[in-house]
C-alpha positions as CSV (number, residue, x, y, z in Angstrom):
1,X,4.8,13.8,-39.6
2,X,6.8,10.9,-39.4
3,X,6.9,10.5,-43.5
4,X,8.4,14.0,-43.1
5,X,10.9,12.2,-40.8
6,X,10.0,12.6,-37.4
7,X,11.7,9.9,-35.7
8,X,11.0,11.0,-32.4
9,X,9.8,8.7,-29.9
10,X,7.0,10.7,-28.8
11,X,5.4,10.5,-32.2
12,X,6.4,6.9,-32.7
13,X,4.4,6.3,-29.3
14,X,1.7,7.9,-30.5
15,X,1.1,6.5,-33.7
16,X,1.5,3.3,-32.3
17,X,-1.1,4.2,-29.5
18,X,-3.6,5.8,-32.2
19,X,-3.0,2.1,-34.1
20,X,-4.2,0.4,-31.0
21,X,-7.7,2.6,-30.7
22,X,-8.5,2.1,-34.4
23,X,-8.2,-2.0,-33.6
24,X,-4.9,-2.9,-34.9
25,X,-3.7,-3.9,-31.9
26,X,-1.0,-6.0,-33.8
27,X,0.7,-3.3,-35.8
28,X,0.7,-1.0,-32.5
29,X,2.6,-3.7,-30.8
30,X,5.5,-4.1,-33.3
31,X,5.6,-0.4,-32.9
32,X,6.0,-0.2,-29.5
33,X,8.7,-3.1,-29.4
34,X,10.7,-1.4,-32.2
35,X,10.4,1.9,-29.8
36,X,12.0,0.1,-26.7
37,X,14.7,-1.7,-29.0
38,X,15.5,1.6,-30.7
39,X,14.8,3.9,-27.2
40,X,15.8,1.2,-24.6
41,X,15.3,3.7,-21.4
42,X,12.4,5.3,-22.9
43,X,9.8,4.6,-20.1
44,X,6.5,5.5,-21.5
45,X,6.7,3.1,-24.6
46,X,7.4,0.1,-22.2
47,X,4.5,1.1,-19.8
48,X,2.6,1.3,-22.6
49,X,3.1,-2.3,-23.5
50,X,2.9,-3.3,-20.1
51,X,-0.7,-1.8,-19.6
52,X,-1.7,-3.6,-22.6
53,X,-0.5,-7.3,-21.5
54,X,-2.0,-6.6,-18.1
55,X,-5.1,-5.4,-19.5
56,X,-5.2,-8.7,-21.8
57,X,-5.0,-10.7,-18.2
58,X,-1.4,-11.6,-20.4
59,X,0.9,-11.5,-16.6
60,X,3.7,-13.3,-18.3
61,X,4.8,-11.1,-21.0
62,X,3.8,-8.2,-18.6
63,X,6.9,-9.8,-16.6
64,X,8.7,-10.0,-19.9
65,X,8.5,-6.1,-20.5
66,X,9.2,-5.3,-16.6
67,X,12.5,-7.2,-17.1
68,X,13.8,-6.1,-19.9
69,X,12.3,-2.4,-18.6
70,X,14.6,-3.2,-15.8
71,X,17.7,-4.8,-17.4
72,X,17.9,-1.4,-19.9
73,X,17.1,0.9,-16.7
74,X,17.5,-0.8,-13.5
75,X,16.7,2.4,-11.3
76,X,13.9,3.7,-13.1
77,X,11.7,4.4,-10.4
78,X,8.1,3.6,-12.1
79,X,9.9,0.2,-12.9
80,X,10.3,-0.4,-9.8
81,X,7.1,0.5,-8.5
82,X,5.5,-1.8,-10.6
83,X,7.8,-4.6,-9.8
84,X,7.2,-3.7,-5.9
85,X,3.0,-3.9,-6.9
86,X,3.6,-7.1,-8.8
87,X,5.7,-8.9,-6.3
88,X,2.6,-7.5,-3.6
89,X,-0.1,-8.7,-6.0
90,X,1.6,-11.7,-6.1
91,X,1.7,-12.5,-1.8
92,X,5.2,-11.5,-1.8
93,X,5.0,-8.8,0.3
94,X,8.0,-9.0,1.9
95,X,10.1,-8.3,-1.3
96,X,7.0,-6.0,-2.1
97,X,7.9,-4.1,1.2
98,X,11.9,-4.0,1.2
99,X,11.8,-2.7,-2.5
100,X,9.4,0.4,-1.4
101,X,11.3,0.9,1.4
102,X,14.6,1.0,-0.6
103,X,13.0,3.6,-3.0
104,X,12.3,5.5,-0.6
105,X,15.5,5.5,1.5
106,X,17.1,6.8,-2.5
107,X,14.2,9.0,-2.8
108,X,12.3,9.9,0.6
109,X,10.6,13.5,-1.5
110,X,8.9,11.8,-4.3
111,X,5.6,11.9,-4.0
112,X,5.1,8.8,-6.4
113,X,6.6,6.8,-4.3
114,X,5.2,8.1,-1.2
115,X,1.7,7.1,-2.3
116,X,2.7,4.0,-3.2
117,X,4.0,3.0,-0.1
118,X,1.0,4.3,1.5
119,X,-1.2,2.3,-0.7
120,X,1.1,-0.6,0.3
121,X,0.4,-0.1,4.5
122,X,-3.2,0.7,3.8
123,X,-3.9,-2.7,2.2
124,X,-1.9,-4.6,4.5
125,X,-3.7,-3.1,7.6
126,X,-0.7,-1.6,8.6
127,X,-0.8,1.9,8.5
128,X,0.5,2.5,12.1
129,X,4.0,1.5,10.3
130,X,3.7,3.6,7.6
131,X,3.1,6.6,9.9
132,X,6.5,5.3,12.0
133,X,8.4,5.3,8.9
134,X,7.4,8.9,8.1
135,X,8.1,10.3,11.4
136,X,11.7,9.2,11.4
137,X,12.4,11.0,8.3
138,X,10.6,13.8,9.4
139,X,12.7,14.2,12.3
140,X,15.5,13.7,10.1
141,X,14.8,15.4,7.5
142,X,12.3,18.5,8.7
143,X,12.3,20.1,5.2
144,X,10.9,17.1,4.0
145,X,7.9,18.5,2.2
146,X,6.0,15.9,1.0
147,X,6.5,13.6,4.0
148,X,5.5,16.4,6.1
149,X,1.9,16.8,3.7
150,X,1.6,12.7,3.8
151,X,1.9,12.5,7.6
152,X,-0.7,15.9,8.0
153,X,-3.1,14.0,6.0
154,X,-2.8,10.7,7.2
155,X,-3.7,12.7,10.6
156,X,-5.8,14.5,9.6
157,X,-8.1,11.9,8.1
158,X,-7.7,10.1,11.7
159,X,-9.2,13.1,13.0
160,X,-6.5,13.2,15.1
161,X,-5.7,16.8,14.5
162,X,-3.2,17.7,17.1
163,X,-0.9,15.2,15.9
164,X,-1.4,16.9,12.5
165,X,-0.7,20.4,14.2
166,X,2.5,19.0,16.1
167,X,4.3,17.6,12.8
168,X,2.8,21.0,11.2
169,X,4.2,23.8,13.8
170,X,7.6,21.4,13.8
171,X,7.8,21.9,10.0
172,X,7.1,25.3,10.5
173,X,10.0,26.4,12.7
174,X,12.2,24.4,10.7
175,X,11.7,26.5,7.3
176,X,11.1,30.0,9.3
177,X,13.7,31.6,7.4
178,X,12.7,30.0,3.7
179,X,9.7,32.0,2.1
180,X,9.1,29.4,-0.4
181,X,9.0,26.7,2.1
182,X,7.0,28.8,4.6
183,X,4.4,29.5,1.8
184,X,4.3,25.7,1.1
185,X,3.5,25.1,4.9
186,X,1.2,27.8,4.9
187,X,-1.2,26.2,2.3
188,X,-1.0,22.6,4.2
189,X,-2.2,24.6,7.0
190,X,-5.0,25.8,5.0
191,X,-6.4,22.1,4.0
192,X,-6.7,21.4,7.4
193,X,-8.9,24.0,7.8
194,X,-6.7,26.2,9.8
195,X,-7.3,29.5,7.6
196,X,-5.9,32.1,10.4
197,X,-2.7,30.3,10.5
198,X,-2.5,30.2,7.0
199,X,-3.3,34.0,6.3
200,X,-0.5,34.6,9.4
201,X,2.5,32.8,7.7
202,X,1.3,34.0,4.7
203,X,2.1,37.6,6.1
204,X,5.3,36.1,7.8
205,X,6.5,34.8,3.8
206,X,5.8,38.4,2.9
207,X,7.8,40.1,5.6
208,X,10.7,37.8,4.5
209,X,10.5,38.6,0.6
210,X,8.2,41.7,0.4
211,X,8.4,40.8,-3.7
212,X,6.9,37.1,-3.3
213,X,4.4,37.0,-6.0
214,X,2.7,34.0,-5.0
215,X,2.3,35.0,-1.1
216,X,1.2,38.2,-2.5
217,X,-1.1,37.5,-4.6
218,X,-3.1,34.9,-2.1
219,X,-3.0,36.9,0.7
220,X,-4.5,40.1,-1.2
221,X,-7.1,38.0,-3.3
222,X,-7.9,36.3,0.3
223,X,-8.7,39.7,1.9
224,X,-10.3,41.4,-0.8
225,X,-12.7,37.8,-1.0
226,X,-13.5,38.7,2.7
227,X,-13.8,42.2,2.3
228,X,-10.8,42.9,4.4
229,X,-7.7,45.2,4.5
230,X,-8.7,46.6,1.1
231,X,-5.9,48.9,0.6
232,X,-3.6,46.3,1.4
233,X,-5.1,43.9,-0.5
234,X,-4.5,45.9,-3.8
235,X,-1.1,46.7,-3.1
236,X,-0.6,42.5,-2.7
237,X,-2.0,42.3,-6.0
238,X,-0.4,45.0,-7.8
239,X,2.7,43.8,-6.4
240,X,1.9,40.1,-7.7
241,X,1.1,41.8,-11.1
């Protein structure tokens, strides 16, 4: 392909990863170095090199990709993420912590950095705080999906299930009149085990948009599984279909 002249950098990557796995290790990191010179915000080529310093117990030209990573992109968010693990890797977890937090005050929905910051709290013994930061932007922000499913599972894996029913029943009334929300909520009912719930707003996403595929299609397979409703059921399907 690339003799043909593909000069993507998808292939480049590639070839330079298939290099590496046939033990030229050497040839695949020219490669990659030519990629980022040529590509300078293409992210996977430097995480690429920056897996293979860090796997070679190599932190310094680790670093040295991070920061050039960062001086080509500086608000790359997997940059930063890695910077934010380094810093806490490296007992400065106060930069560690103001650098997730600021990532997340830019980006409070993505669920990459939402784990990250709850990796953060969970090895500092601190997930009390984590759960405090969540709740203000759930109050803020009620739509907030993904905080919404990080805080329901945090609780829920506390067994502390009302708490996980309170933030769920808020988010509910918040997105009463959104079907594709609703039908979101619906399903993080359902991993809590609260399957009733789950058929009901189910039902409730249908009566707002009779042609919702999805809602259709999960509430008829989930009655005709059970046996249930079985004219009903087919009409779901046939209307998911």
């Amino acid at each position: 392909s690339i003799k043909l002249g593909n000069k993507a950098p998808d292939v480049q990557l590639t070839h330079a990863i298939a290099m590496r796995l046939t033990g030229d290790a050497a040839r695949s990191e020219q490669l990659l170095w030519k990629i980022v010179s040529d590509n300078p915000t293409y992210e996977d080529a430097y995480l690429e090199l920056f897996r293979t310093y860090f796997e070679q117990s190599d932190p310094a030209k680790a670093v040295n990709v991070l920061a050039k990573w960062l001086a080509a992109d500086p608000d790359n968010v997997r940059a930063r993420l890695l910077r934010a693990q380094l810093m806490q890797r490296g007992r400065r977890t106060d930069t560690a912590e103001l650098e997730l937090l600021q990532l997340f005050h830019d980006q409070p929905q993505s669920a990459e950095i939402l784990s990250a910051l709850r990796e953060f709290y969970a090895d500092a013994n601190r997930i009390e705080d984590y759960i405090t930061k969540l709740e203000e932007e759930r109050k803020a922000h009620p739509d907030n999906r993904e905080a919404v499913e990080e805080l329901v599972e945090i609780y829920y894996s506390q067994k502390r299930l009302p708490a996980a029913l309170r933030v769920l029943d808020a988010a509910r009334q918040a997105v009463a009149n959104d079907p594709d929300l609703l039908y979101y909520i619906a399903h993080v009912y359902g991993r809590i085990d609260q399957k009733q719930t789950e058929e009901n707003l189910l039902e409730e996403v249908i009566k707002l948009d009779p042609h919702n595929a999805p809602a259709s299609n999960d509430l008829g397979y989930g009655w005709a599984d059970e046996g249930k409703n079985l004219p009903e059921a087919e009409d779901l399907m046939r209307v998911a279909v």
